[in-house]
TORLUMTI-568608 format. One record per residue (C-alpha): x, y, z; residue in one letter. Coordinates in steps of 0.2 Angstrom, whole numbers, plus 2048, in hexadecimal, padded with zeros to 3 digits. Layout:
# residues N
((X, Y, Z), A),
...
END
This chain:
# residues 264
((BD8, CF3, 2C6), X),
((BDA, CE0, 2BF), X),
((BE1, CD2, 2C9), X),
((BE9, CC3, 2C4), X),
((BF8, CB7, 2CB), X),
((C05, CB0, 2C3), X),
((C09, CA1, 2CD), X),
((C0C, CA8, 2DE), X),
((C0E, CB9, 2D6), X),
((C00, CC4, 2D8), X),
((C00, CD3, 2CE), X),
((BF4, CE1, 2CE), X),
((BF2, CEB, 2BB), X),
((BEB, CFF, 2BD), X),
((BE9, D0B, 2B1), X),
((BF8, D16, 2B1), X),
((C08, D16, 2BB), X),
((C02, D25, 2C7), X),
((BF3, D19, 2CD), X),
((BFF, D09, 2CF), X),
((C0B, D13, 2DA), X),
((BFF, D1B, 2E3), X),
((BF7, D08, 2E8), X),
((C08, D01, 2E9), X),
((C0F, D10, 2F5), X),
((BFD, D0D, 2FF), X),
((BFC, CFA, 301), X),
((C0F, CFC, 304), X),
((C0C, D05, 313), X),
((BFE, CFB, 31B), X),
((C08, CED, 31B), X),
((C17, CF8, 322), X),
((C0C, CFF, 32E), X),
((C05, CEC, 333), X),
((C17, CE5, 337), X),
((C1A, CF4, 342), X),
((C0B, CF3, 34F), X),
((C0B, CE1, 34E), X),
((C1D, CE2, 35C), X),
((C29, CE3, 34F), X),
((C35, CEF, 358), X),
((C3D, CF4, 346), X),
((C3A, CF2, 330), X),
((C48, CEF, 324), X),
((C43, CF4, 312), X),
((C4E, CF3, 303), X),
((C4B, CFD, 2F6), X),
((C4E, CFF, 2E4), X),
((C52, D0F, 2D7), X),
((C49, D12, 2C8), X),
((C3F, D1E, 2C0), X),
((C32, D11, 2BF), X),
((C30, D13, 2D1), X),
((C2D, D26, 2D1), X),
((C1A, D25, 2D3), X),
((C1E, D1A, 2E2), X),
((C2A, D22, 2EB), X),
((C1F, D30, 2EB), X),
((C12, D2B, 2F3), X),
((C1A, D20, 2FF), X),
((C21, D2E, 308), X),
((C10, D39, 307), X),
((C0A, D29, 312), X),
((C03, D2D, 322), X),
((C05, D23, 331), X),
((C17, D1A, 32E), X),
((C23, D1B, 33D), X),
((C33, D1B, 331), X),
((C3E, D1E, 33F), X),
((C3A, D0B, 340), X),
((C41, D07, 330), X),
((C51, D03, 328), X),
((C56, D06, 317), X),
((C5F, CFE, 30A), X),
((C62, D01, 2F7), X),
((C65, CF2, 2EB), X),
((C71, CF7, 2DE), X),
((C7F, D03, 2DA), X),
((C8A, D09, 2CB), X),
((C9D, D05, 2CC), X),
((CA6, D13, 2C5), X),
((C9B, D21, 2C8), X),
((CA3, D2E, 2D6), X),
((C9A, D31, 2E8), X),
((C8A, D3C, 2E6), X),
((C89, D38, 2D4), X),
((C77, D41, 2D0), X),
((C73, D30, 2C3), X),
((C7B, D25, 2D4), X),
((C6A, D19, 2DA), X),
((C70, D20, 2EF), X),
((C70, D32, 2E7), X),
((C5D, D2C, 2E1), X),
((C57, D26, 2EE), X),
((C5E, D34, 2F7), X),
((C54, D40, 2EC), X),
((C44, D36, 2EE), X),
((C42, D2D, 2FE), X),
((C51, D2C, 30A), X),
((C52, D41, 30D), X),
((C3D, D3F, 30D), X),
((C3A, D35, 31E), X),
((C43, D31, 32D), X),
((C4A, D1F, 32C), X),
((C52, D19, 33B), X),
((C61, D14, 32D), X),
((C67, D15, 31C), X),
((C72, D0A, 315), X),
((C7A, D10, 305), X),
((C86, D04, 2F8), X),
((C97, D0C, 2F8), X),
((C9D, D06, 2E7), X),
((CAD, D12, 2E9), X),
((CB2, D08, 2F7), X),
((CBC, CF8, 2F4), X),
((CAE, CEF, 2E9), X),
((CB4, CDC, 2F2), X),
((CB2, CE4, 302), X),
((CA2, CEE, 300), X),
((C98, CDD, 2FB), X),
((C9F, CD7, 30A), X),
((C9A, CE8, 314), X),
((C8A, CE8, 30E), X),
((C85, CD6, 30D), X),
((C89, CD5, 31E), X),
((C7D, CE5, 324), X),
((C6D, CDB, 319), X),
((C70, CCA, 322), X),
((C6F, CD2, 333), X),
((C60, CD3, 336), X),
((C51, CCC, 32A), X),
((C4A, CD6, 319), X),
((C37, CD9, 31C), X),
((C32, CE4, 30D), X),
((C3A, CE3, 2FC), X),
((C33, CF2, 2EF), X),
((C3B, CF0, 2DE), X),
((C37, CF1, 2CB), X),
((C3B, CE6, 2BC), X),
((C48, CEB, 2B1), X),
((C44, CEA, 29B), X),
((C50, CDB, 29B), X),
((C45, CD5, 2A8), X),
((C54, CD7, 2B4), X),
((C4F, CD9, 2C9), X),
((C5B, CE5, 2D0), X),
((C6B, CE3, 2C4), X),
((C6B, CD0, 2C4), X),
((C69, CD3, 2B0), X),
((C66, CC0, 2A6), X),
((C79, CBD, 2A4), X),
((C7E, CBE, 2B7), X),
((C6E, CB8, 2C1), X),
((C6F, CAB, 2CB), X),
((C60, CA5, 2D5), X),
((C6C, C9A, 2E2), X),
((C7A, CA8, 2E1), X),
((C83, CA6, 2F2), X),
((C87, CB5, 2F4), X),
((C7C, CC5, 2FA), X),
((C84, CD4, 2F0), X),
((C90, CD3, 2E2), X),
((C97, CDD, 2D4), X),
((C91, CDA, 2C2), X),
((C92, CE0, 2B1), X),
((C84, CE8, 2AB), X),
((C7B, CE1, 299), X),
((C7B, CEE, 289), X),
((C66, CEC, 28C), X),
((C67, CF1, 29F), X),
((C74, CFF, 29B), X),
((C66, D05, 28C), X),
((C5A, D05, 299), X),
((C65, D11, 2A3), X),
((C65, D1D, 292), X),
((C52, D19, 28E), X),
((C4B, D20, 29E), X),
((C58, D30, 2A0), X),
((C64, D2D, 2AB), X),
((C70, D2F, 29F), X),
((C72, D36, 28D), X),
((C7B, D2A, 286), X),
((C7F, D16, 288), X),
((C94, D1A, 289), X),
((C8E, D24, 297), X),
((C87, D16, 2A0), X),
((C93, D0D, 2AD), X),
((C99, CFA, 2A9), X),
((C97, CF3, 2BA), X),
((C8D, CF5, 2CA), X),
((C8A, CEC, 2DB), X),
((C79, CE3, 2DE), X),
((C6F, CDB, 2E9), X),
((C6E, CC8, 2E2), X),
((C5F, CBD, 2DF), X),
((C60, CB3, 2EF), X),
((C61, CC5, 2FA), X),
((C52, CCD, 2F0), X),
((C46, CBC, 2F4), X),
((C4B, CBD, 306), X),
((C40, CCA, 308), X),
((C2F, CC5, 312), X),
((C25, CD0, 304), X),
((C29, CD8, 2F5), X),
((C21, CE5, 2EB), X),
((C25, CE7, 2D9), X),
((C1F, CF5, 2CF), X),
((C21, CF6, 2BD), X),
((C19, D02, 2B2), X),
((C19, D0A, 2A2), X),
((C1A, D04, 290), X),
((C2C, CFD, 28E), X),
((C2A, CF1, 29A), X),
((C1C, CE8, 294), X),
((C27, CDA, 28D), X),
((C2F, CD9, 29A), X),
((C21, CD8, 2A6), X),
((C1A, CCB, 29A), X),
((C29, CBF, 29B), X),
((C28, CC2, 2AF), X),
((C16, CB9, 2AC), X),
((C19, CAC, 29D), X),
((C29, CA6, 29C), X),
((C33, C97, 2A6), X),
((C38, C9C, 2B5), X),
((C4C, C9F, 2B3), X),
((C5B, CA8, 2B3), X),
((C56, CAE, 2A0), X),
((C48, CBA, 2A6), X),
((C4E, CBD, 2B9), X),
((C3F, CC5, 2BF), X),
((C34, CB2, 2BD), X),
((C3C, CAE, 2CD), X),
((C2F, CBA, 2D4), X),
((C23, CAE, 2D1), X),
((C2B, CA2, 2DD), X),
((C29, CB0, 2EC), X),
((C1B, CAC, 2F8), X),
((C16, CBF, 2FB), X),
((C1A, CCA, 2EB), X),
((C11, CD4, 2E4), X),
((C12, CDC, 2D1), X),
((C0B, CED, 2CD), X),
((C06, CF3, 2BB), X),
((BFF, CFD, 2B0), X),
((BF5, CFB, 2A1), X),
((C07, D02, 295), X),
((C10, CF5, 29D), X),
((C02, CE7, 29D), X),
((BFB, CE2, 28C), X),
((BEB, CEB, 28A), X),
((BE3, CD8, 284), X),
((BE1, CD6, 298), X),
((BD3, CDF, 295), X),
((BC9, CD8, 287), X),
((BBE, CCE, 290), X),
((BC6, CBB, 28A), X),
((BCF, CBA, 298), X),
((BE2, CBC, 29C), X),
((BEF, CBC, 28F), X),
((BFC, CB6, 298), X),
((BF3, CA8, 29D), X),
((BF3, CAE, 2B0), X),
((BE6, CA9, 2BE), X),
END
């Protein structure tokens, strides 16, 4: 496993995306497992839908040791437009892969059939109640967190959850990784957790493997930190941590002349 840091970003490089979820998943749970017998009567975890957090989400819940009837959960984004129990729906995966899995104290789904104006207000008011703890999330190929895709990210957005359109690269994405066969078939719009709700979190853990995503990842590391590449701003975060692999991290990391991303 390499290590290296991108400002206050810290990111951990393994050789395949099996091994980074599996060490995600594991440091994950120590860390969930410290906050609860340190006197904290209760966890609240948001997180995210992806394929690339399969290998996580596995292992998370083969995790021994975690009182999750201590925890509260909440996803970070929804498609508008899709109908309840949509199979392709991100509450329909997480469903699937961790919230039928272990037994949360809560689950808090996005209802995006419900009147979207007052769902943001629904569920914006249900994260500001009490504080986030644990953010686990991925990086999209636009370098989009959650669906705060380049053109609608705001890093001061003064709201919690709101709807947006969704970008033709993020909707390619959608096609790319199988969750739908064609881009026409891909909804417009979706709610998301903004910026400002996502950074609230005391720790975040951001796993992003596999091959398309190395430019992305590489931006998250190089570029100015700004709306342009919304994932930068994890670099601002005082506890966040970034998973790879060796698809997803150039290979020249490993050459022996140092980093080349230029990161300590």
């Amino acid at each position: 496993m390499l290590s290296a840091s991108a400002d206050r970003l810290k990111v951990q490089v393994y050789a395949d995306r099996r091994s980074l979820g599996e060490a995600a998943a594991s440091q994950a749970a120590a860390v969930m497992k410290e906050l609860l017998a340190g006197g904290r009567e209760e966890l609240v975890m948001v997180f995210a839908a992806a394929p690339s957090q399969n290998e996580f989400l596995e292992a998370l819940v083969r995790e021994e040791g975690i009182d999750w009837t201590r925890i509260t959960a909440f996803h970070m984004d929804e498609y508008i437009g899709l109908p309840a129990g949509a199979p392709q729906s991100f509450g329909s995966f997480l469903t699937e892969r961790l919230f039928s899995k272990v037994p949360f104290a809560a689950v808090h789904r996005i209802d995006s059939t419900n009147d979207i104006g007052a769902e943001c207000a629904r569920y914006e008011a249900l994260l500001r109640a009490k504080p986030i703890d644990i953010v686990c999330l991925g990086i999209g190929e636009n370098g989009h967190i959650a669906f705060n895709d380049p053109p609608v990210a705001d890093f001061h957005d003064p709201v919690w959850v709101k709807p947006v359109e969704l970008d033709d690269a993020c909707r390619r994405q959608q096609v790319n990784d199988g969750c739908f066969p064609a881009l026409q078939d891909v909804p417009t719009h979706a709610l998301t957790l903004t910026i400002p709700a996502l950074m609230s979190g005391k720790q975040l853990f951001c796993m992003v493997p596999g091959r398309a995503k190395r430019e992305a990842v590489r931006r998250t590391l190089r570029d100015p930190v700004s709306p342009a590449c919304p994932a930068t701003i994890l670099r601002r975060h005082p506890s966040c941590r970034l998973y790879v692999d060796t698809d997803s991290y150039s290979e020249e990391a490993h050459d022996g002349r140092g980093d080349p991303y230029g990161v300590r």
